[in-house]
Residue frames as qw, qx, qy, qz and C-alpha x, y, z in Angstrom:
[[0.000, 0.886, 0.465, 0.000, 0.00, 0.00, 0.00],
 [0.368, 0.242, -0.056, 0.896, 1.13, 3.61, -1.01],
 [0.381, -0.127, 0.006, -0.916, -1.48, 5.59, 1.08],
 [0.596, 0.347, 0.239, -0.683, -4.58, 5.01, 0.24],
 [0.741, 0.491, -0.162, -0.429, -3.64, 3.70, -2.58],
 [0.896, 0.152, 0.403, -0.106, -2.95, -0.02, -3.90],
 [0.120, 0.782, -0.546, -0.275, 0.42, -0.58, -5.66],
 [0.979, -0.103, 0.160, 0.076, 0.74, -3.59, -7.45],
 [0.006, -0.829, 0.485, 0.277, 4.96, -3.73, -7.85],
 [0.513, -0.311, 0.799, 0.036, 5.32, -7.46, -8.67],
 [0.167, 0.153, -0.804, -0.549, 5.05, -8.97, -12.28],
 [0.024, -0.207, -0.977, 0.049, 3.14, -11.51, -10.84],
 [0.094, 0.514, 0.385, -0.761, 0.87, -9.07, -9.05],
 [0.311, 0.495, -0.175, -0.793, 0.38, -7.13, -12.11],
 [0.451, 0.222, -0.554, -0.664, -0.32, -10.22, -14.49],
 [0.288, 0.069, 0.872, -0.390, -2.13, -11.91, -12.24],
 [0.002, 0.312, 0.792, 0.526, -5.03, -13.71, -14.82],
 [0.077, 0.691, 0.712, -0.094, -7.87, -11.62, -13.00],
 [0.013, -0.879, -0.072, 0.471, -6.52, -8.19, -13.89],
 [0.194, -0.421, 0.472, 0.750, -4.43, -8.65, -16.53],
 [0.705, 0.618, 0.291, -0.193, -5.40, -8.66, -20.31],
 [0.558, -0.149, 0.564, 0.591, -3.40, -9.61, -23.60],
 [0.349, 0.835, 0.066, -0.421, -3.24, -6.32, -26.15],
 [0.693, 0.003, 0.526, 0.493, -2.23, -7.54, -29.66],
 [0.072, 0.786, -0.001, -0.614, -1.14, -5.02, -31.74],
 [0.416, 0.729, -0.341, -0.423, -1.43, -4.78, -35.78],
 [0.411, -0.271, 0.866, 0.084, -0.58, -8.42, -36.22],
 [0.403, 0.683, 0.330, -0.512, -2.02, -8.38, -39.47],
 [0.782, 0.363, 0.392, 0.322, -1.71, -9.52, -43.03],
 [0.616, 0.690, 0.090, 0.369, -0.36, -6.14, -44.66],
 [0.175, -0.887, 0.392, -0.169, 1.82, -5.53, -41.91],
 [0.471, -0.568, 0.674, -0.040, 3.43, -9.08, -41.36],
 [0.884, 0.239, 0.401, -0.011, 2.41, -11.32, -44.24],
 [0.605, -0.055, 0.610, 0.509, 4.99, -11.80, -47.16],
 [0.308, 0.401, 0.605, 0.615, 2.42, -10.60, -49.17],
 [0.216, -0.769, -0.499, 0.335, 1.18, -7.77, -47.65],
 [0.113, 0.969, -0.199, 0.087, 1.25, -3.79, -48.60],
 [0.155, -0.906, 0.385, 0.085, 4.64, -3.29, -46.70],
 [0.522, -0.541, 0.532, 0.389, 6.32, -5.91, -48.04],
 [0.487, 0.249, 0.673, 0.497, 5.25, -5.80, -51.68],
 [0.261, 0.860, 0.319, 0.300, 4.48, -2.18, -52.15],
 [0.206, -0.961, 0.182, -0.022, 6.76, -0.55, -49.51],
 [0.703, 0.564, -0.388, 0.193, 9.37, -3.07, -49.84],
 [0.249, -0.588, 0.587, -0.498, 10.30, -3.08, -46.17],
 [0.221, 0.031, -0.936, 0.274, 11.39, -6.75, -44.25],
 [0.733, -0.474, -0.080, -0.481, 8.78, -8.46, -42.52],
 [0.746, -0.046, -0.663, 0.044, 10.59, -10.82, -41.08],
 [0.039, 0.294, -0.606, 0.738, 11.21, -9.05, -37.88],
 [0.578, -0.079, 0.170, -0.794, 7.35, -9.13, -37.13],
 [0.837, 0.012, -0.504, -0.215, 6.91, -12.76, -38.29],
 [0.358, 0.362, -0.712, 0.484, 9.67, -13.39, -35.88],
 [0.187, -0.180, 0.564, -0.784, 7.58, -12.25, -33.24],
 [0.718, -0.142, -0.221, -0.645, 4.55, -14.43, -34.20],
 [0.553, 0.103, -0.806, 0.187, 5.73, -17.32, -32.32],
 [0.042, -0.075, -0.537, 0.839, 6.11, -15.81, -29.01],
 [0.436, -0.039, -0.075, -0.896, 2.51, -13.95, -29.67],
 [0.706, -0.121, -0.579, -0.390, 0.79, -17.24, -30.33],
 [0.546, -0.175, -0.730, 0.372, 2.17, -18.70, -26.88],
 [0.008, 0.130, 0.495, -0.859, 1.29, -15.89, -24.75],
 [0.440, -0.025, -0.279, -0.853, -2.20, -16.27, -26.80],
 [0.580, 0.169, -0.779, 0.169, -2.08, -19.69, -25.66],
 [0.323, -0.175, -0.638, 0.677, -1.23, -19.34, -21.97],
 [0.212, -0.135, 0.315, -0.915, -3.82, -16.57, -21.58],
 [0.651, -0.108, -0.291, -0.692, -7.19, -18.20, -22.61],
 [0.620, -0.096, -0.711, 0.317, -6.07, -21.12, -20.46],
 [0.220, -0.160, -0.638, 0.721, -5.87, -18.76, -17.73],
 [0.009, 0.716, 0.675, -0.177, -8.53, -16.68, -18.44],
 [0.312, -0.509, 0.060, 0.800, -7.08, -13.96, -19.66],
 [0.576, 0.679, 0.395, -0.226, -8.78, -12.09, -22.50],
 [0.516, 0.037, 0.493, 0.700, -7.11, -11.71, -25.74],
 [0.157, 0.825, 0.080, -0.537, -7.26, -8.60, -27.70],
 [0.625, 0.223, 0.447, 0.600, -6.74, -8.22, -31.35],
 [0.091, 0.830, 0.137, -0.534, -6.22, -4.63, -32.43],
 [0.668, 0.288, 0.563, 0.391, -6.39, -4.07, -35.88],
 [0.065, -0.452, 0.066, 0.887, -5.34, -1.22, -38.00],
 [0.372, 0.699, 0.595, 0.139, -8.72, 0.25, -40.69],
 [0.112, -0.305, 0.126, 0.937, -8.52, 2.14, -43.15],
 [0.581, 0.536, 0.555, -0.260, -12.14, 3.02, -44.12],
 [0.411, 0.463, 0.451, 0.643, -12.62, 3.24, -48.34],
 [0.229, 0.723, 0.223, 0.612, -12.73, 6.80, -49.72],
 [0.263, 0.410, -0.368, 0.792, -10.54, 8.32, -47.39],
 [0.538, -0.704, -0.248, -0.391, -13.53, 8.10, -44.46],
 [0.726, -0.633, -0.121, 0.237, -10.94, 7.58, -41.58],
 [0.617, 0.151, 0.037, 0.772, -8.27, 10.12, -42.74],
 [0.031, -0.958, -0.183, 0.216, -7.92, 13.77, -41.80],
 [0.297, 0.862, -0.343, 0.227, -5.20, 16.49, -42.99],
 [0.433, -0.634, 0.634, -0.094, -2.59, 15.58, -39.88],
 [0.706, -0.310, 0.611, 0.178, -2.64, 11.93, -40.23],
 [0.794, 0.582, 0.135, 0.113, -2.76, 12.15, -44.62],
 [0.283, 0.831, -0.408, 0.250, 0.82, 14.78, -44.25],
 [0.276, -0.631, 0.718, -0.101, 2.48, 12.59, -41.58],
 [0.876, 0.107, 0.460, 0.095, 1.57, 9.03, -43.52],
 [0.515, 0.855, 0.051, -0.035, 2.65, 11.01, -46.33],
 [0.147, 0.841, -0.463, 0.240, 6.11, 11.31, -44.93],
 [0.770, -0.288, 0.559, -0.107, 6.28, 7.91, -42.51],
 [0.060, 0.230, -0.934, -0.267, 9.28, 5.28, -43.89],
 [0.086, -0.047, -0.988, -0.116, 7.39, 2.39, -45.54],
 [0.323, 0.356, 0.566, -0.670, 4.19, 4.19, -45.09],
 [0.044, -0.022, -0.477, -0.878, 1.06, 3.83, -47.31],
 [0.338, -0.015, 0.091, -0.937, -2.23, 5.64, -47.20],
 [0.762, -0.058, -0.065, -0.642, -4.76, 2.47, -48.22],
 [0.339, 0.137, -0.915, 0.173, -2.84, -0.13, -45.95],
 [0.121, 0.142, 0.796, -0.575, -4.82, -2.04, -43.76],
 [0.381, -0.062, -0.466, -0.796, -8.22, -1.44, -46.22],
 [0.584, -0.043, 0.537, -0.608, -11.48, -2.25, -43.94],
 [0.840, 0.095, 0.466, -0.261, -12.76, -5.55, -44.85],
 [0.656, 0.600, -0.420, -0.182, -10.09, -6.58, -46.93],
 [0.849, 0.063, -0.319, 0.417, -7.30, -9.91, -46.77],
 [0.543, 0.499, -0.379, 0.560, -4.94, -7.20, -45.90],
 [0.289, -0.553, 0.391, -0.677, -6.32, -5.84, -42.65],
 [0.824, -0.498, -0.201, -0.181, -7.31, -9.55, -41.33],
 [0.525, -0.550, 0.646, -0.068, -4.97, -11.19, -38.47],
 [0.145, 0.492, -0.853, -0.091, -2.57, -13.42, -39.64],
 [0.894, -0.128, -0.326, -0.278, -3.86, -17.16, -39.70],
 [0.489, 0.239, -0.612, 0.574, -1.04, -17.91, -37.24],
 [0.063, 0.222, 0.597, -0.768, -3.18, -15.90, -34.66],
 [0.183, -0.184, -0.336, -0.905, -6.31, -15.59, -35.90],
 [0.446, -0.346, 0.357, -0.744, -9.19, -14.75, -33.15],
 [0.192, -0.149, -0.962, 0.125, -10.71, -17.70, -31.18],
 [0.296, -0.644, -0.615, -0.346, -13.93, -17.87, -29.71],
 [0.597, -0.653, -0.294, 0.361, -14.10, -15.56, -26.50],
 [0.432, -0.133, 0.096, 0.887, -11.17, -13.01, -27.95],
 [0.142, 0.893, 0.309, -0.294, -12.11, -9.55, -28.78],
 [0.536, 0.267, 0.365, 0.713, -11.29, -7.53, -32.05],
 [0.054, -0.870, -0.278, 0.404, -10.90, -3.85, -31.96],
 [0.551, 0.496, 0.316, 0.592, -10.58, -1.80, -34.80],
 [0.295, -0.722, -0.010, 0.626, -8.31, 1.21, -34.43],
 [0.698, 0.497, 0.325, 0.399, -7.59, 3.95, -37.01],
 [0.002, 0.922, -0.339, 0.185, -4.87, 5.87, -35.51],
 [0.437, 0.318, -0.832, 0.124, -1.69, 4.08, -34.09],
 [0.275, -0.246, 0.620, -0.692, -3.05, 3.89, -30.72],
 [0.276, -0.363, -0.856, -0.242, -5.36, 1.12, -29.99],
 [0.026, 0.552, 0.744, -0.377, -7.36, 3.39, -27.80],
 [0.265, -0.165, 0.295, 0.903, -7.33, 6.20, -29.80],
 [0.564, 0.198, -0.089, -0.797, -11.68, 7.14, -30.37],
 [0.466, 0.103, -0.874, -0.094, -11.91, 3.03, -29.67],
 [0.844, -0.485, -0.140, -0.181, -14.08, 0.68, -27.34],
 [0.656, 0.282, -0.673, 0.190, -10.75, -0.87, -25.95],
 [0.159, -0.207, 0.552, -0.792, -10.78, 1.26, -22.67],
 [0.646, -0.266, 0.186, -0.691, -14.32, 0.22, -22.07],
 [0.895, -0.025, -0.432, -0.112, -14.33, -3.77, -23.04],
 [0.527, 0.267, -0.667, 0.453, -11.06, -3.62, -20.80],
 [0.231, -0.194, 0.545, -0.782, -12.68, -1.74, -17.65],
 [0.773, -0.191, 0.021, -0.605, -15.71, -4.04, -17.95],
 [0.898, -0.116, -0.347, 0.246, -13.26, -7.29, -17.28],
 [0.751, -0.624, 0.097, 0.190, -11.60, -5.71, -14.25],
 [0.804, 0.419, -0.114, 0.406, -8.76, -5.23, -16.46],
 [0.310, -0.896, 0.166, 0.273, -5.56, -3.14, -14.46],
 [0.314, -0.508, 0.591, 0.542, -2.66, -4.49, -16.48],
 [0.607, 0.686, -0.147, -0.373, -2.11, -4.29, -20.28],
 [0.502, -0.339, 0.591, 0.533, 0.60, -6.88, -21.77],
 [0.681, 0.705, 0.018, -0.200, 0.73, -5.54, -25.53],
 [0.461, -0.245, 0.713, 0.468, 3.22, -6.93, -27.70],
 [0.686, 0.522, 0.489, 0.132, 3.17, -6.96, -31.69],
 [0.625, 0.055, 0.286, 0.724, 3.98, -4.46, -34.07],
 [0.455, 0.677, -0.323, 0.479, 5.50, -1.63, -35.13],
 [0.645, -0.281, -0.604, 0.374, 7.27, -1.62, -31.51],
 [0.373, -0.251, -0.282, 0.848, 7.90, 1.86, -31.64],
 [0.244, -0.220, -0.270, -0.905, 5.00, 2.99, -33.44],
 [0.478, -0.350, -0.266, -0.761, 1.50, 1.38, -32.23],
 [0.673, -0.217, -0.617, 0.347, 2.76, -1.06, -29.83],
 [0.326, -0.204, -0.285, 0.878, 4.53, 2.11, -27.96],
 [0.358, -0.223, -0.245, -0.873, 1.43, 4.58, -29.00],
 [0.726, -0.475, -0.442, -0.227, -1.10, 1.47, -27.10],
 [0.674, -0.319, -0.650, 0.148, 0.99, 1.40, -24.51],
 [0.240, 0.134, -0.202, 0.940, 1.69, 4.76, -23.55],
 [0.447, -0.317, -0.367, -0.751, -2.03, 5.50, -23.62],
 [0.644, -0.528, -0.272, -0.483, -2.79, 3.31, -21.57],
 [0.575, -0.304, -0.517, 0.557, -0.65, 3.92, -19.16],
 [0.012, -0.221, -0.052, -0.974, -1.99, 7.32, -19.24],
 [0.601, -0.167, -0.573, -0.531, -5.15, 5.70, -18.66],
 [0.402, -0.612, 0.489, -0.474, -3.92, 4.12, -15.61],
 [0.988, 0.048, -0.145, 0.000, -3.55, 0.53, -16.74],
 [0.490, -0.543, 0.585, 0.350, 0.06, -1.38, -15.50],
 [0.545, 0.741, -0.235, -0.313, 2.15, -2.09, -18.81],
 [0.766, -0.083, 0.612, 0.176, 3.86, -5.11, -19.61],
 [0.434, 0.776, -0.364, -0.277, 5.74, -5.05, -22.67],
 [0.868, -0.133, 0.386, 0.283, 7.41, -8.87, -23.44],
 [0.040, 0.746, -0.408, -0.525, 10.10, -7.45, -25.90],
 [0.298, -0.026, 0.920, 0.253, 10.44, -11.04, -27.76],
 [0.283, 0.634, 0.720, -0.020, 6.34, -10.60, -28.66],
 [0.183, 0.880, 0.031, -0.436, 7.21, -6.95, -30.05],
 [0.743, -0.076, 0.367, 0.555, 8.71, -6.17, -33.13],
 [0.286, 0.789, -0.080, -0.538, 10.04, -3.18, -35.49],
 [0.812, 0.518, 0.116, 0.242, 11.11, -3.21, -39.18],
 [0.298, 0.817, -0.246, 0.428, 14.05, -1.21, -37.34],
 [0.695, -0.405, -0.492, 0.334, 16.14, -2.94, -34.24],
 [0.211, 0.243, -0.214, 0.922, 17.55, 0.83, -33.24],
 [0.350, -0.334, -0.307, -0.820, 14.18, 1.94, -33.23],
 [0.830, -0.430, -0.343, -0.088, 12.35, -1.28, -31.43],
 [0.608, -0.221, -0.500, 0.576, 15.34, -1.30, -28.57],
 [0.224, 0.108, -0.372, 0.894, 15.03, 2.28, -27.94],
 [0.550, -0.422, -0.534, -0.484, 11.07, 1.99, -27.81],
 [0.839, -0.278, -0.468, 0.014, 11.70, -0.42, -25.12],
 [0.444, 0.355, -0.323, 0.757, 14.18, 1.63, -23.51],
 [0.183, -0.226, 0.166, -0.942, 11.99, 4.27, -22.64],
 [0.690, -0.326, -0.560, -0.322, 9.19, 1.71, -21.61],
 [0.737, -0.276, -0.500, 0.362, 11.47, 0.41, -18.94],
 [0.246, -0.020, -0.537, 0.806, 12.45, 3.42, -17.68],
 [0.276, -0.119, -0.088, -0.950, 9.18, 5.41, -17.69],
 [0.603, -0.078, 0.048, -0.793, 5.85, 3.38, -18.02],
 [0.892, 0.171, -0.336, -0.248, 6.33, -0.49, -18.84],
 [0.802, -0.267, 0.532, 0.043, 7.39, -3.92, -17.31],
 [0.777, 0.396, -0.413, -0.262, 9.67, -5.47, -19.91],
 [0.491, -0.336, 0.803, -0.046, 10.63, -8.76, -19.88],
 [0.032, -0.299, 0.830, 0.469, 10.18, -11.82, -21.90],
 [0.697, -0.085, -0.306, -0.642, 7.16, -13.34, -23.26],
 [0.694, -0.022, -0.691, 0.201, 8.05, -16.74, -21.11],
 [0.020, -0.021, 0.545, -0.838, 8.16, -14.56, -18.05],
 [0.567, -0.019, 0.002, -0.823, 4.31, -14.02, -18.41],
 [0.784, -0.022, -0.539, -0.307, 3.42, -17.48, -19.78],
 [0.350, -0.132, -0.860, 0.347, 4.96, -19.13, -16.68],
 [0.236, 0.102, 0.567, -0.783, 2.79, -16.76, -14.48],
 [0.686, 0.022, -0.315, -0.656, -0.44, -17.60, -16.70],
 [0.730, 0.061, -0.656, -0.182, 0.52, -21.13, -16.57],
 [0.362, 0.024, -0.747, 0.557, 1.31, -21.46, -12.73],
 [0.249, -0.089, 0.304, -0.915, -1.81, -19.64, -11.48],
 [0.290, -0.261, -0.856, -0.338, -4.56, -20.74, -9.74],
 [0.152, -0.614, -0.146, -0.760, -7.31, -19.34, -8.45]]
């Protein structure tokens, strides 16, 4: 106790299966498939992000065993420009590896990878800014399961991974960040992400750190 107030400080604590919740981020055919926009129109590696689909799938895994809800946050872009404004058309406009009708609502490109692709019971929020909370249900589905801790992991590490999780630690959720279950199409980029997680707002650690606490809990 700090006060009044209730500090969890302990991993465990914080990803204990009745508060925590698993926030995938952008895991998602034209961001991680082979064929996808960014690697066959922007030309930019996927393989970092594939990398990370392993890890992702186990900590998808270990939660629904425990009870832990699973989030899929997907990036939409609605047709004829309906989810674009000036700001975000002049910075996509200028973002490496960036283009303007990735992620196209109800297309192949915006589903989840078939490697992770939702189970019964998981929940799919559609986000069209990096942030997954960003003018989104996420905050509410999460405060109606008791949620306090966030573990997001996926991709870009330093764009919407580090955009969800900043938010919602702004929000007041704990942050977990497994660094294995994140990934960037830059390793400068994705380590110094993580950098500033650890000192500032986020638990990192490894995606095996979590799964043992999923898998070893009981109620």
């Amino acid at each position: 106790m700090n006060g009044n107030i209730q500090v969890r400080s302990d991993l465990a604590d914080k990803c204990s299966p009745p508060v925590a919740a698993l926030v995938i981020v952008d895991m998602v055919n034209d961001f991680v498939h082979p064929q996808g926009l960014t690697a066959t129109r922007s030309g930019r590696s996927v393989d970092a992000g594939r990398a990370a689909i392993g890890p992702i799938g186990e900590l998808a895994s270990a939660a629904r065993s425990a009870g832990v809800p699973v989030v899929h946050v997907q990036h939409s872009t609605l047709p004829g420009n309906a989810s674009h404004s000036g700001s975000w058309v002049d910075a996509r406009g200028r973002a490496t590896y960036s283009s303007l009708d990735i992620c196209l609502d109800g297309t192949w490109g915006q589903q989840v990878v078939d490697e992770l692709a939702p189970e019964a019971g998981d929940l799919v929020v559609k986000k069209h800014r990096y942030s997954g909370f960003a003018r989104t249900e996420l905050d509410e589905l999460l405060r109606e399961r008791g949620t306090e801790t966030i573990v997001v992991c996926g991709v870009s590490t330093n764009v919407c991974v580090e955009s969800t999780a900043r938010q919602g630690f702004d929000l007041d959720y704990y942050v977990v960040m497994p660094e294995d279950a994140c990934a960037s199409w830059n390793s400068h980029l994705h380590g110094a992400a993580l950098e500033t997680a650890r000192h500032r707002y986020a638990v990192v650690c490894s995606a095996p750190d979590v799964i043992s606490i999923w898998q070893d809990w009981r109620p």
